[in-house]
N, C-alpha and C positions, 0 to 999 in steps of 0.2 A: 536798384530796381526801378526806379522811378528820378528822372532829372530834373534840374530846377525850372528848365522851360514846361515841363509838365505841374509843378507848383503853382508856378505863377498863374498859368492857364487857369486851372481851379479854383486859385482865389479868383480870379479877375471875374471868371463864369459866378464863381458865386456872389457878388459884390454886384454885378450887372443882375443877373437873376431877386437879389433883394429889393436892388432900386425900382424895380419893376412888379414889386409886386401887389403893391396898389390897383397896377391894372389888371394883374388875375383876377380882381375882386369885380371886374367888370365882363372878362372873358373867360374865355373855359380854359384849362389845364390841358395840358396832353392826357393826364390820367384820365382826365374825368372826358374828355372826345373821344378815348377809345372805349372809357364806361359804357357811355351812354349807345354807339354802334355795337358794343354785344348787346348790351341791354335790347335791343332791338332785333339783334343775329340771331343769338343763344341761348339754348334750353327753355323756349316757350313751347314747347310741344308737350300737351297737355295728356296725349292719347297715353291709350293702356299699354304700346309696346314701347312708353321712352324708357331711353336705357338709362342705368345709373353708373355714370362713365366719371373717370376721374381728372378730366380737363374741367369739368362745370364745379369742382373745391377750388382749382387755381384760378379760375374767373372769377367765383365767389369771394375770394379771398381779395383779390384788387381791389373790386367792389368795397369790400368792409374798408380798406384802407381810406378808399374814399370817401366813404363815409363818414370817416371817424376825422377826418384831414377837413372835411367839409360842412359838416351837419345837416347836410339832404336830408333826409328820411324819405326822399325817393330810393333813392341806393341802397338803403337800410328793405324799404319794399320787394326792392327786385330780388334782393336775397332772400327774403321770408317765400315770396310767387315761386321760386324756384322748390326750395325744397319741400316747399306745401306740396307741390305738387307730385313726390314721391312720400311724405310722408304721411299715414293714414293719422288720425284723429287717435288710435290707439297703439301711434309711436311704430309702427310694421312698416317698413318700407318697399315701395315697389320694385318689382324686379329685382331685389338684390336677393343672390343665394349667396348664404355664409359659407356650406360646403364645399364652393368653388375654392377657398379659400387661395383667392386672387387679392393680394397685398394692394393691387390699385385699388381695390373696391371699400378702403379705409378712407381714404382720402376726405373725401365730403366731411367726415367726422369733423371736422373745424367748424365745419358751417353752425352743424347740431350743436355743438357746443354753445356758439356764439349766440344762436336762436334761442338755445334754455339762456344761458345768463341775461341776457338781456330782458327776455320777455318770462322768463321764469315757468313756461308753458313744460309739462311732465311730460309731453308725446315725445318732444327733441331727445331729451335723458333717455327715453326708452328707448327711441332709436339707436341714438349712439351709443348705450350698452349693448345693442348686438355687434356694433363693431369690436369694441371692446373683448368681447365671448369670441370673436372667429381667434382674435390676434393668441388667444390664452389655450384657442386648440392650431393656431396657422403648425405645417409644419416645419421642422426645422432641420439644421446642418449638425453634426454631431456635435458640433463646439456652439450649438444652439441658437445662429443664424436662422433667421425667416427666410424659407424660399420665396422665389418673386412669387411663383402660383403653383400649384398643387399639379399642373399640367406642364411644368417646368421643373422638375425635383430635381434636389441637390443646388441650385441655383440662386445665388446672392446677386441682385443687379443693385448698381449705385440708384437707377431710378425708384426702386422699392424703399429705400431710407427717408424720401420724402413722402410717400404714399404713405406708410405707417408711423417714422415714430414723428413728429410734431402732435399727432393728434395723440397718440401714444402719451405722449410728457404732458399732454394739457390737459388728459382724461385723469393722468395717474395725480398731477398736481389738485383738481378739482376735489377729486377725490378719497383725497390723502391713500393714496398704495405707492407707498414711499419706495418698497420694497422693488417697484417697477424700475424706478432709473437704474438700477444695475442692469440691470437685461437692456434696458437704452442704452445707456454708452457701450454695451457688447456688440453693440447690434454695430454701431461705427468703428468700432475697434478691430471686426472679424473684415469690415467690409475694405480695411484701409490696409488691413491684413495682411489680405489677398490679394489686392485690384491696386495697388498702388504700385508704380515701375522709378526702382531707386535711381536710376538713371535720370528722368526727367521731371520726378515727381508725381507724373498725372496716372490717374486711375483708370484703368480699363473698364468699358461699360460693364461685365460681369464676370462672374468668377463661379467654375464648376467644380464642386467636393466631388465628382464622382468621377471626373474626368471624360464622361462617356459621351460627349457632343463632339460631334465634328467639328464647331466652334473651338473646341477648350484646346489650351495649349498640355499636351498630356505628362509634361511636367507639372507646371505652375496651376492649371487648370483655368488661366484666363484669357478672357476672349483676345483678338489679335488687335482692334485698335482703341485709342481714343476718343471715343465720341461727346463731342462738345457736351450737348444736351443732359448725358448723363451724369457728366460731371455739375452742371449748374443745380441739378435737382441735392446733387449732394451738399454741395454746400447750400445750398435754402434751405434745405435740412437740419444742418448745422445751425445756423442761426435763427431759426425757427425754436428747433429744441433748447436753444440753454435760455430762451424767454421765460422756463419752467423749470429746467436741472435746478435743484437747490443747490445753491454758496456755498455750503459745507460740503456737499458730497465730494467723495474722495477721487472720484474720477471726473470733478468738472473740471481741473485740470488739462486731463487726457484730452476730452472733446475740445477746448480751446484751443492746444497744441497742435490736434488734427486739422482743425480751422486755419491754422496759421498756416501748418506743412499745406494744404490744398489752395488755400487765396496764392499763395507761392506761385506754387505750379502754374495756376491760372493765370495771371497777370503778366508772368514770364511769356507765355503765349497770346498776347493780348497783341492783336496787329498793330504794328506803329501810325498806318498813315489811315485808315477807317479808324481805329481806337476799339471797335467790335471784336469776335472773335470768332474760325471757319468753325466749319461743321465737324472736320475732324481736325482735332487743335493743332498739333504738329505737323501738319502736311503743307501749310498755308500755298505753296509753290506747284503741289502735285495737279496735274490737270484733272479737272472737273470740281476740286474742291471750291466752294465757296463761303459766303459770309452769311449766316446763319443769327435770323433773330431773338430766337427764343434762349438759346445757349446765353447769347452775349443779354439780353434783357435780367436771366439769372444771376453773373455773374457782378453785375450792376448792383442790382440787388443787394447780393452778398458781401459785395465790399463797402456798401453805402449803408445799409443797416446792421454790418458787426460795427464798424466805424463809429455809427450814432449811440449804439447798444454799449461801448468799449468791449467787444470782443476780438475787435484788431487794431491795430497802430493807427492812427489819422494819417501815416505813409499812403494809404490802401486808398484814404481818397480821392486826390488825383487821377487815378485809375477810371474810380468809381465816374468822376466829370467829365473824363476822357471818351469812354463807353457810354456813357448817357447822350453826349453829344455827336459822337455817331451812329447808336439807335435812332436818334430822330434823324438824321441825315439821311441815313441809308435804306431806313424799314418806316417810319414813320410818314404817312400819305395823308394831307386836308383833304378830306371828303367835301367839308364845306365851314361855317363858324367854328360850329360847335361838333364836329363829329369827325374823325379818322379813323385811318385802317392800317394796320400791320401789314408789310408784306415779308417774303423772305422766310417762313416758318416750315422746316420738313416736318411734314405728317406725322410720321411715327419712324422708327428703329427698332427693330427689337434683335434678338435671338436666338436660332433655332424657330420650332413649328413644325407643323404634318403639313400643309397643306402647298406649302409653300418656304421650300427651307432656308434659313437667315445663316448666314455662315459666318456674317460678321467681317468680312472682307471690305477692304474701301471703296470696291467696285458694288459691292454692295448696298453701304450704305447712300453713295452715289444715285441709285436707282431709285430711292424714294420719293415722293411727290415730295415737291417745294411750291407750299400757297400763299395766297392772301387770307390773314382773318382767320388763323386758327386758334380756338378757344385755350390751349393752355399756353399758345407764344402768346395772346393778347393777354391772357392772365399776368404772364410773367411782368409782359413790359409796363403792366397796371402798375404793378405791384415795385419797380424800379422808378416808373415815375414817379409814385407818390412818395418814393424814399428820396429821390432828387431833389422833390416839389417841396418837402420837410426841410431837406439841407438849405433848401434857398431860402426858406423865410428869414427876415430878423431876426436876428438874436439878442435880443440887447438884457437880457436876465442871464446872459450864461455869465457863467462862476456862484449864480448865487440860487439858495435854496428855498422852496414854501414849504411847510409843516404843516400837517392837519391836523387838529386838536383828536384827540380819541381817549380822552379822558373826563371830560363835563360832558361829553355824547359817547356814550359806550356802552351799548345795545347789540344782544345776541338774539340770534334763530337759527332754529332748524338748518341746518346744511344737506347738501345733497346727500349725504355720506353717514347721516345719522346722527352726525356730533353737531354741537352748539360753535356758530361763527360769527364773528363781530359784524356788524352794516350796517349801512345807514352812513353816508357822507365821508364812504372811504376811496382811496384812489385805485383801489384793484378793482374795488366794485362796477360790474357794468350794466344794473337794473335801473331800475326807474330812482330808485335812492342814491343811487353810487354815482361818486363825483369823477369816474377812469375818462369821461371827455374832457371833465374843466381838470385834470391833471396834463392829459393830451395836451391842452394848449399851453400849459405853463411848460409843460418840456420842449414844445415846436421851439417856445421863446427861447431856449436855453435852461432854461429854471428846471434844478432837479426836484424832485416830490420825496417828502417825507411823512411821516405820522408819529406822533408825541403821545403812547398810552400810559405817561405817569404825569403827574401832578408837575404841573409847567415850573420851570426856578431858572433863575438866572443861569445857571450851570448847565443845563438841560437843553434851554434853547440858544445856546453859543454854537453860532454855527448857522440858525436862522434868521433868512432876512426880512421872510414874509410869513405871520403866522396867524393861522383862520381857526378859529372857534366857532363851531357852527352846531344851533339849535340843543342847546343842554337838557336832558333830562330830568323827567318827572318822574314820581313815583312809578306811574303805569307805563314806564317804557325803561325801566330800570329797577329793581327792588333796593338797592342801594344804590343812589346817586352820589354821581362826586358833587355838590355844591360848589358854588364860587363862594370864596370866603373873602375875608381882609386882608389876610396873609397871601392867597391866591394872587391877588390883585396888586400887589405891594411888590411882589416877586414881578409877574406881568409887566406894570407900568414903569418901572425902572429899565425893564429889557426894551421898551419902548422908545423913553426917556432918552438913550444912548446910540438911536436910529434905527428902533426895529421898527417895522408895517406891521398894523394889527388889526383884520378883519374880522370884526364881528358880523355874523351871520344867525341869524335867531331864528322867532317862527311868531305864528300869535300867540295870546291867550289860550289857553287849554293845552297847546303842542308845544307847551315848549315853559321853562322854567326862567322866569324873567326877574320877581321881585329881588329874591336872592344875589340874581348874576348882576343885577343892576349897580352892585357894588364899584365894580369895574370901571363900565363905561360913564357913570357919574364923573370918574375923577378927571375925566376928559369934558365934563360938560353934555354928554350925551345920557339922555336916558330912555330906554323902551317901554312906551305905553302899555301895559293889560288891557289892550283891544285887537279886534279883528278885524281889518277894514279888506276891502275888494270880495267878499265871499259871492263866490259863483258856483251859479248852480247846473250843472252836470258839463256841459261842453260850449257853454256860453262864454265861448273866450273874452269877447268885446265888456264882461265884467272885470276884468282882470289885466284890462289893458290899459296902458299907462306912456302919454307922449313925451317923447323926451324932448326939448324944445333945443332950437340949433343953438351950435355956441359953449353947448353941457361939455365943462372940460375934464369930464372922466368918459363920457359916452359920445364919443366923438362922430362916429359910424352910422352907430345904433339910431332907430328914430319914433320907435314904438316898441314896446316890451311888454312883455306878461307877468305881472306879480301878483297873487292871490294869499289870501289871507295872510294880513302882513301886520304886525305891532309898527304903528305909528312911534314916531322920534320927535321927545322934547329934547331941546337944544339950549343952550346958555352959555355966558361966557365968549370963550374963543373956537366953539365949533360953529361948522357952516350946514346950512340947508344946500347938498350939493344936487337935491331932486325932488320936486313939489308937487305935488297934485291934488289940486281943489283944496288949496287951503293947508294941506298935511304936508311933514316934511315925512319923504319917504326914505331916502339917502342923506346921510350924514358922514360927513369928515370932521378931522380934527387936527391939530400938530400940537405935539407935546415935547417939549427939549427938540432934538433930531430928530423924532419920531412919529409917524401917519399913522392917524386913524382912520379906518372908513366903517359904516354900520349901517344895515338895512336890516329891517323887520322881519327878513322871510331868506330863507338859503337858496334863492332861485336861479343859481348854477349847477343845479344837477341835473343829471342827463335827464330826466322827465323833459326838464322844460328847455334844453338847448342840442338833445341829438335828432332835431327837425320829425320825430313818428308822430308827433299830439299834436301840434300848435299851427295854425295856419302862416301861412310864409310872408303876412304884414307885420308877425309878430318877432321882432329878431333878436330873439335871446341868447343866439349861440353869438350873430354880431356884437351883441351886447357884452356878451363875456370875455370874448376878447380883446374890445376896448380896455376893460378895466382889469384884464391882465397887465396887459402894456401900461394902464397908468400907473398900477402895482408897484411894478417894476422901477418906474419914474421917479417914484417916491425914497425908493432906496438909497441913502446916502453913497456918495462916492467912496470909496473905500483909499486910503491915502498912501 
């Protein structure tokens, strides 16, 4: 499928792409220059007749990536402006009718989601339960396929599997309706059914149960070509939804297999000398086809994010390098520094209609406008750069794992859903307490993410190279606490001892359980004060700010930070003051046999204070966390 001059290419891109990415940090991305010109294009239209269209989820969606790759809380804004601006204060959305029951008009549901988790706001939930209600009356195919739209019956389009189920499996995941992934993987199993042609692999844009469109073939019932597009939306689809299919379930298999059968097809069709791929896949030589950006920005996507996810071979990415580097050759335009534009996007495709009918012919799809700057190709290619932009950073933590303690911090609440859910400094979490950014950057590194909910022992963390204990429980945030004990700690320091990294993470006095835990970090020569130092009062960040002076060889980057109410560090022995201010040690390290310590007063890598929505931008704590990822990491013994 793929030859070794295409290896090499990919490492070599990758390897040049890494060396270089010191000066991302000085220039804009490609993601973030086509961000920032929609951010400027798309969906500011505030009036009472804006539409609720499902190009402004696949913009939004680049967006978050950005976000999440960057710690703007610009990009985090433009997303919140957007859907504010359809969603009422009591969660009713503008202009959407569920009755349409138009499968595109799902879509945004990502957005909603990502707006309640994050900001924890009821109106988003309420919205996105009405999408939720159309999908549970949308109608269906007898074998219980979603039609595209109610004005469309009998009709499965590959473009509808990414309109519904991703938000489908994120709703049903949130919300524990466990019962829903069967009807998900139905929904790619009827659609791969039908639309897939054993001869070449690739799927036809749609497939008719009734057979009664002048489109359908009145055998097969599908339409007569391949259209790039359609096929991209399916696999995003795909790797979109098993971010949420559970491990166990009996058909995550099936959708894997389906992924695999489809990157196939796709990548067989991938033009050798652009690396992109046309508008109708198999035609490449017929006249009028061309090279179409939105398709190939998908297909980028797709093979670069199952890739990272392991939902496909590392075969797949070469391809994925290949496609990237001629998106930006081909469709990628400098506006200027910091801002670019897409060109090469056809408008839309569909099939069938009253007004104007779609036959599905490649003279057909031929006829459709091809522009610059349209909202779901700029989506797409967001959303491919920032999977490129991810593959190219360093890696220098891959092979090895961090653990997050969730047993001395193990604190339930209310869930959306009614039942009682663990929070507070976990990696799936994405509120102001959830560490899902400072896990982001431990995986950009290579470093996979774990969580440890029993009682830490030699046996238990074999297999960890970096383990964080963060802010242990009191009475009032726990009715049974797990204390740190002797035994605790004995188990601990010995995993230490042997070259594990162990990040203590604490809090002050009142928040957080220290005389107890102090058993621990003693044995390092560290101990956490029962005090509260930097306490600010309401948005007086410059209380809370703390310089880091050049030369700091954990915070290399960083050069001012925010830590707020923080247990000061005694120190003796063989630990160091690795961060001082006015006198206080704020950071502390240590080495033990093989093994690293670090310990600060306050868990000030969670998203609160490093996904850029609170802190003023002198304050750089997402910089900060980064740093001392990488020095993490640094710390980890070689393995022999």
């Amino acid at each position: 499928m793929m030859n070794r001059d295409m290896i090499k290419s990919g490492i070599f891109i990758l390897l040049l792409a890494g060396s270089v990415n010191t000066a991302l940090a000085q220039q804009k991305s490609t993601a973030e220059k086509l961000t920032l010109m929609a951010r400027e294009t798309f969906f500011t239209d505030t009036s009472a007749s804006a539409k609720w269209s499902y190009d402004m989820g696949v913009l939004l969606e680049g967006a978050t990536a950005v976000w999440r790759n960057t710690g703007d809380g610009d990009y985090f804004r433009y997303i919140q402006r957007a859907m504010d601006n359809y969603v009422s204060s009591s969660g009713t959305i503008k202009n959407y009718r569920p009755d349409e029951y138009n499968i595109d008009h799902v879509k945004n549901g990502r957005s909603l989601l990502l707006l309640y988790k994050v900001t924890g706001q009821q109106k988003y939930l309420t919205a996105a339960n009405l999408l939720w209600e159309q999908l549970q009356k949308h109608p269906r195919t007898k074998e219980g396929g979603f039609w595209h739209k109610e004005i469309y019956p009998h009709q499965m389009w590959l473009d509808g599997l990414y309109m519904g189920e991703p938000f489908y499996a994120e709703y049903a995941a949130m919300m524990n309706k466990k019962e829903a992934f069967d009807d998900i993987a139905n929904q790619f199993i009827l659609m791969e059914k039908h639309a897939r042609d054993s001869k070449t692999g690739l799927l036809y844009h749609g497939w008719d149960e009734s057979r009664e469109q002048k489109w359908a073939d009145k055998k097969t019932g599908q339409s007569p070509n391949f259209w790039g597009r359609a096929m991209g939306w399916y696999i995003m689809a795909l790797v979109d939804v098993l971010d949420y299919f559970p491990e166990n379930h009996p058909q995550r298999k099936e959708l894997l297999a389906i992924l695999g059968r489809t990157a196939k097809a796709a990548a067989k069709y991938q033009d050798v000398k652009s690396g992109v791929w046309y508008d109708i896949l198999d035609m490449p030589a017929r006249k009028g086809n061309y090279l179409e950006s939105s398709a190939s920005a998908m297909f980028v996507y797709g093979f670069a994010k199952g890739v990272r996810k392991g939902y496909l071979p590392k075969s797949y990415f070469p391809a994925a390098v290949k496609g990237y580097a001629g998106l930006k050759k081909e469709f990628v335009v400098d506006r200027s520094s910091d801002r670019a534009d897409l060109k090469g996007t056809v408008t839309v495709s569909g099939l069938g209609g009253k007004t104007v009918y779609r036959d599905g012919s490649f003279d057909y799809y031929m006829s459709e406008k091809v522009i610059t700057n349209d909202p779901k190709g700029v989506g797409a290619a967001i959303l491919a750069a920032s999977e490129m932009e991810m593959a190219a950073m360093p890696k220098p933590g891959l092979g090895k794992t961090v653990t997050v303690d969730n047993f001395f911090n193990n604190e339930f609440k209310d869930g959306p859903a009614g039942e009682k859910i663990p929070f507070h400094y976990l990696w799936e979490e994405d509120d102001n307490n959830g560490f899902s950014l400072l896990g982001h950057v431990f995986n950009n590194a290579g470093v996979k993410t774990k969580t440890l909910a029993a009682a830490p022992e030699q046996s238990n963390l074999k297999g960890t190279d970096i383990y964080i204990i963060v802010d242990p429980d009191t009475e009032k945030e726990s009715p049974k606490p797990n204390y740190m004990t002797a035994a605790h700690a004995k188990q601990i320091s010995e995993w230490v001892e042997k070259g594990g990294v162990l990040v203590l993470l604490l809090n002050d006095t009142g928040n957080c359980e220290i005389s107890k835990f102090n058993v621990l970090p003693e044995i390092f020569g560290i101990r956490f004060n029962e005090d509260s130092r930097n306490k600010v009062q309401g948005l007086n960040f410059a209380q809370g700010a703390i310089a880091i002076p050049s030369g700091n060889t954990i915070f290399k980057t960083a050069k001012k930070v925010y830590i707020k109410e923080i247990s000061t560090i005694t120190i003796k022995d063989k630990a160091v003051a690795a961060l001082k201010d006015k006198g206080d040690v704020i950071v502390a390290t240590a080495k033990y046999g093989k093994g690293t310590i670090f310990a600060v007063g306050d868990p000030w890598f969670y998203n609160e204070y490093i996904d850029g929505r609170k802190l003023p931008a002198e304050l750089e704590n997402f910089k900060a966390t980064n740093d001392l990822v990488n020095w993490l990491i640094s710390q980890v013994p070689a393995k022999k």
